[in-house]
N, C-alpha and C positions, 0 to 999 in steps of 0.2 A: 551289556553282554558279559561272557564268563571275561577274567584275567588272560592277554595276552602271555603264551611264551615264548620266549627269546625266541626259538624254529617256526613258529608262526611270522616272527616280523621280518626273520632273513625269507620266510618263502614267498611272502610279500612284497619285500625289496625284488629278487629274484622277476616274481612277474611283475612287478615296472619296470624291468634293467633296468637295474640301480647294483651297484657293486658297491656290498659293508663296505669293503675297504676303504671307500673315498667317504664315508661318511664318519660323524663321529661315533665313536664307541656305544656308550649310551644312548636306550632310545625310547622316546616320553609318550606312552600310549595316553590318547585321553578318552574318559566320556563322562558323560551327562551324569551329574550328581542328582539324587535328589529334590527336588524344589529348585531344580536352577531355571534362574528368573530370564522372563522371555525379554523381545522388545518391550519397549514400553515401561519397564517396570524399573529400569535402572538408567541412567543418563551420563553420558561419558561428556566430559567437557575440556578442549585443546587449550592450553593455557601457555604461553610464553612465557621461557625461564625467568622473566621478573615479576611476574604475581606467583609463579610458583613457587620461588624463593619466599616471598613476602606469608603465603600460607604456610610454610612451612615454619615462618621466623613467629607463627601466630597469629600473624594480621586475620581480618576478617573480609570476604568480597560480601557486596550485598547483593541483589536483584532486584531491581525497582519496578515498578510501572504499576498503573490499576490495568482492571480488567479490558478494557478499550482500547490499549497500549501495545506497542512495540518491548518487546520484554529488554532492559538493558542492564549490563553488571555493571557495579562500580567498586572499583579499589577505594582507597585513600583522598586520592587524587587524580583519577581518569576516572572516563565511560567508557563503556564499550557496548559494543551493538549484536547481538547474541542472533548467529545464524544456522538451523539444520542445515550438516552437510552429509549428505548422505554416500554411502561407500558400497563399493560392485562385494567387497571383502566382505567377508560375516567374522563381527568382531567378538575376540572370545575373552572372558573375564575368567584367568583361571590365577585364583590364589598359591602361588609357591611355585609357579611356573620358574621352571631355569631357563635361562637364556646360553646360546653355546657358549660366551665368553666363560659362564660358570661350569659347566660341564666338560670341565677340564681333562686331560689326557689320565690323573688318575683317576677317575673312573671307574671300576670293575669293569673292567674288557667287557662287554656284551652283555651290560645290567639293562634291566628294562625297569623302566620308574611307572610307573601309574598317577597321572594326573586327572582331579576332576573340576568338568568347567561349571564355574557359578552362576554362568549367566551367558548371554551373547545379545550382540544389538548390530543394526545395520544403521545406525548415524550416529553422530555425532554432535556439541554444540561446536559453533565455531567463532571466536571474538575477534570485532573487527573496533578498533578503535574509532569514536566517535566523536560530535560535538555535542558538549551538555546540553539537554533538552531544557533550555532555561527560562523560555517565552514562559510557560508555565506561574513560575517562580514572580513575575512583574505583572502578571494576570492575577496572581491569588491576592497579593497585597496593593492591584488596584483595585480592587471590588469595595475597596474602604479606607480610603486614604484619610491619614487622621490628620483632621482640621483645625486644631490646636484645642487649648483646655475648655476657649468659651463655648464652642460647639456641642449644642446637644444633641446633636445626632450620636455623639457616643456612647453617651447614656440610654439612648433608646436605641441602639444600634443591634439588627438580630444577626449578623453578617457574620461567619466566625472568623477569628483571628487565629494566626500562627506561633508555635513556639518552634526554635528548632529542631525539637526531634518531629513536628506535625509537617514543616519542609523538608526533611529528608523522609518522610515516609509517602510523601506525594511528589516530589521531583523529581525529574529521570535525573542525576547529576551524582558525580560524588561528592562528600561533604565541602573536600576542600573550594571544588568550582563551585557548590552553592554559597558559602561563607564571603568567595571573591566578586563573586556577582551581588550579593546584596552589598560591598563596599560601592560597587559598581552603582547603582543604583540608589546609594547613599540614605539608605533603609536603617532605623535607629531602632533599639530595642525600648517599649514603652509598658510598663507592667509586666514586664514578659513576654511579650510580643513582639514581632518583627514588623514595624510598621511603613510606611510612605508618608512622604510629607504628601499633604493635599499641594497641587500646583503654586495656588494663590498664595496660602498661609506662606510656604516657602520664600515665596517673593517677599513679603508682611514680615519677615524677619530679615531678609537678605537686605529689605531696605532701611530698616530698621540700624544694622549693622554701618550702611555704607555713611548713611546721615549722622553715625555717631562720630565715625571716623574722619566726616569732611568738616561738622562742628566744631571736633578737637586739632582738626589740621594733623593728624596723625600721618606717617606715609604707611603707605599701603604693603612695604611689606615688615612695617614695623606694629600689629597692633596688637597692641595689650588683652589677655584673655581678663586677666581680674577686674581692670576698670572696665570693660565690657558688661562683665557681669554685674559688677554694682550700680552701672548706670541703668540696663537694661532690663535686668531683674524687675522692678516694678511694674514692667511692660510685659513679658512671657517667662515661661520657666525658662531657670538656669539652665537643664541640661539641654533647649531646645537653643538657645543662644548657642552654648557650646557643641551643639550639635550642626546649626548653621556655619559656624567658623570652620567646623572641622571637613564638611562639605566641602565649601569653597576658599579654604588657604590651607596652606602647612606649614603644622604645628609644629613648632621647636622652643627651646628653651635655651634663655641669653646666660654668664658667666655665671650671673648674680642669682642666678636658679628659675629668676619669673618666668612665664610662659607669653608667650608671644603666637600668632599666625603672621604668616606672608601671604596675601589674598592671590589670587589665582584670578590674572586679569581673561584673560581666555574665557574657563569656566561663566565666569560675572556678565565678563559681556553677551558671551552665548544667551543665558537665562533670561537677558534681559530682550533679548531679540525674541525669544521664544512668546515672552510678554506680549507684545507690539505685534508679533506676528499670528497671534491665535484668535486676534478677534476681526484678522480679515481674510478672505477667501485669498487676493491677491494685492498686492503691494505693489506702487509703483516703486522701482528700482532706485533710483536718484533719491525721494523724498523720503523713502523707508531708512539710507543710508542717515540721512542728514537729523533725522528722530532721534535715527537710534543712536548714533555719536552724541546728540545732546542730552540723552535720557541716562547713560552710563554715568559711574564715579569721575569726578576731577580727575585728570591725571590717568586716566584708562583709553588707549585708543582702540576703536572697533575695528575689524578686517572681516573683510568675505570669511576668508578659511577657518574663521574662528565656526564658524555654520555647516561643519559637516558633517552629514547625515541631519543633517537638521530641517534644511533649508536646501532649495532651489531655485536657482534664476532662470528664467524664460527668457533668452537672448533674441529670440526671437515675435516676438512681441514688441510693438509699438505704443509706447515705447516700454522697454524694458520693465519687466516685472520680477518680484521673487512670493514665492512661497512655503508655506509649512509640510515638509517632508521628512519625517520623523522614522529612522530605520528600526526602530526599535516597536513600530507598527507593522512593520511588513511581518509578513511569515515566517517561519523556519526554513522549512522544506525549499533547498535550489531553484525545483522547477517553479514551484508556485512563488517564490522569491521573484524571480522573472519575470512569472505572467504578470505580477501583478505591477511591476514595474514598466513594460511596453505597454502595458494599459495606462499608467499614467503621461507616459511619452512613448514617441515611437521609436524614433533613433533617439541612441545615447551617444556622448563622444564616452571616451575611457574615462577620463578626468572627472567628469561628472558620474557616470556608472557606478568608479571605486568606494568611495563611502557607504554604498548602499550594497555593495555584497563584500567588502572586504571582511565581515565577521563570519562569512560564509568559508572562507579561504581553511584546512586543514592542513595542519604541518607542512604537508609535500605538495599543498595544493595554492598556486599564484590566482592571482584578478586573472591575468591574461591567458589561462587555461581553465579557469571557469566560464572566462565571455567566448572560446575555441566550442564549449562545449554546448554553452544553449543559448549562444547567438549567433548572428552570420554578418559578417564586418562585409561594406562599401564605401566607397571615395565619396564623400561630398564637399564642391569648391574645397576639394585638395585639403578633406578632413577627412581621417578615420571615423567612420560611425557604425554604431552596434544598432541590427533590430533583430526580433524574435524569429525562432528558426519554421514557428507555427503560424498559423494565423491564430490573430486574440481574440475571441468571442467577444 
């Protein structure tokens, strides 16, 4: 419509009693420009003053997901979980808008400004800080776990393989949690590629390693990378040796410059259990114990705890059993984290539970308000035990 003037907006105040005087000087008529852009056509997004800092300093967010997906942003180094929040308010995009701190007392007494809106929307994005979607990321590069050089399945392999910009354009994560999670995972880069040991071959070197170390009577947290390499070498590639060591010890290097590992008795023994453990349904308790102390390195003792998330004991079985419970097989998602967990047992104690949702846990979130929220705890012979708050199909 025409240009407000000044007598137009006191007569206006007038019938709303509203008294100039209590207002400020200045007063900002607006309306609709030209081409200004409806819902839909522009997206406003809530950002906490430390990514808004970061975009300003230059940094870039991304958005990840395929089409099937939960859309999620990532910075640098976080995820976040992107949700419409919708508002009663209709929001207005007006370029040059003043704000009353700036429409200061000078002023011109009774100036009328004319503003136009560019645009308006009734929501919003809104970011909820998340956990990287990384099940993904251990799915892509098991579809073809590389089974060292003699395997020809490489060579005829139609399966395609990752480079890192092909994991960051399919992983909900930001780079950095992707980068930390293939440490995790202990994924080596081969041609360019981000790969997996196949299972076996891992073992096929791991054991490789340990026989060379009890040959030469080395101690375990003294062993040499170079004579490794030169003895070994004829047997697999170097970097798959030095990729083995690096897996399972940490690297350091003695006064004299040489490079050395310290093996990682924990890791070793776990692997080796996983061994022993994969080619049976269930395992007696006592006999499994007594293999698998005798199947590890000289000098390595095995323990329960070395097994979790790994493994499971059945205390209640006669006699006692354990088996392969691998958390890195369960789901993502809480609830279905759960079901699928009461579906392997019914009650849990807590001590047992923890390994298998403690990766579930976010910053402000404990075990013991995740098991508040989708279990229901009872006394049994004067033990806390968890079962599902559903019934499990």
């Amino acid at each position: 419509g025409a240009m407000r003037s000044r007598a137009e907006v006191e007569a206006t105040l007038r019938s709303a009693k509203l008294s100039p005087a209590e207002l400020l000087p200045a007063a900002q008529c607006l309306s609709f420009g030209p081409g200004a852009a409806g819902p839909g056509e522009c997206c406003l997004l809530q950002l906490e003053p430390g990514l808004c800092a970061q975009l300003e300093a230059g940094a870039s967010l991304v958005i990840r997901g395929e089409k099937d997906e939960q859309a999620v942003l990532c910075s640098k180094d976080k995820t976040y979980d992107m949700k419409v929040a919708d508002t009663s308010n209709m929001l207005l995009f007006i370029p040059g808008c003043k704000i009353p701190e700036e429409l200061n007392a000078d002023e011109a007494s009774g100036s009328v400004i004319h503003s136009q809106i560019a645009g308006f929307s009734n929501n919003y994005w809104e970011l909820r800080r998340c956990r990287p979607k990384l099940k993904k990321l251990r799915k892509l590069l098991m579809e073809d776990p590389y089974e060292g050089p003699d395997s020809g399945k490489d060579q005829t392999s139609t399966v395609s393989h990752y480079t890192t910009e092909d994991l960051l354009s399919v992983v909900q994560a930001s780079e950095e949690e992707i980068m930390h999670q293939l440490e995790v995972l202990d994924a080596c880069k081969i041609e360019g590629f981000w790969r997996v040991l196949e299972f076996d071959y891992e073992m096929k070197l791991l054991n490789h390693v340990t026989q060379l170390i009890d040959s030469e009577s080395w101690s375990l947290s003294k062993v040499p990378l170079r004579t490794c390499l030169e003895e070994l070498g004829p047997l697999e590639p170097t970097e798959m040796i030095e990729h083995i060591l690096l897996s399972y010890g940490r690297k350091y290097t003695d006064d004299a410059g040489e490079v050395y590992f310290e093996m990682r008795e924990d890791k070793i023994c776990r692997a080796i259990a996983q061994m022993l453990l994969q080619n049976a349904v269930k395992f007696n308790l006592a006999e499994f114990q007594e293999v698998w102390q005798q199947s590890v390195p000289e000098g390595m003792t095995t323990r329960l705890d070395q097994l979790k998330g790994l493994a499971l004991v059945d205390k209640n079985s006669r006699p006692e059993t354990i088996f392969l419970l691998k958390v890195e097989d369960l789901p993502e998602d809480n609830q279905e984290r759960f079901n699928s967990l009461f579906s392997v047992r019914e009650k849990w104690t807590e001590e047992d539970i923890t390994p298998y949702i403690q990766d579930l846990c976010s910053e402000k979130q404990t075990v013991g308000a995740l098991l508040t929220k989708y279990a229901r705890s009872s006394m049994q012979n004067g033990v806390k035990v968890y079962n599902s708050r559903r019934p499990i199909s």
